[in-house]
N, C-alpha and C positions, 0 to 999 in steps of 0.2 A: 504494500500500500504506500503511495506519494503521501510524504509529509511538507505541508503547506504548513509554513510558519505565518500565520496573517492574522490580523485584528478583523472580527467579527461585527456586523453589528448585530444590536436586538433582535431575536426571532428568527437569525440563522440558522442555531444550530437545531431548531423545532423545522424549520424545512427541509432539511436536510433528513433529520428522524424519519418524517413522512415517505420519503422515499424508498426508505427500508439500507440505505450507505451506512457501512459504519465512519464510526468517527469516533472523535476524542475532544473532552473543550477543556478549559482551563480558565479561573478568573486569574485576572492579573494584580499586583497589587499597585500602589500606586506609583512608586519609584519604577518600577516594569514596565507601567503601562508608558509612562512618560519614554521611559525609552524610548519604546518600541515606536512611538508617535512619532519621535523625534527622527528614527531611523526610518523610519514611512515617507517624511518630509525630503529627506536627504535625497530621498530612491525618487522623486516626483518630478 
């Protein structure tokens, strides 16, 4: 299985469920998520 490192939004990972995919999610915490924003910004 492809592991996609990506910020989610709301109500992804329930559409995804629906499909019958697996997957995997994870909340971030706040130093994390600031990263990961940061490094989203970089990549744009």
């Amino acid at each position: 299985m492809p592991i996609y490192n990506k910020l989610v939004r709301d109500r992804i990972p329930e559409i995804i469920k629906q499909t019958g995919k697996k997957f995997s999610t994870r909340v971030l915490d706040e130093k994390e998520y600031i990263d990961e924003v940061k490094k989203k910004r970089r990549n744009n």
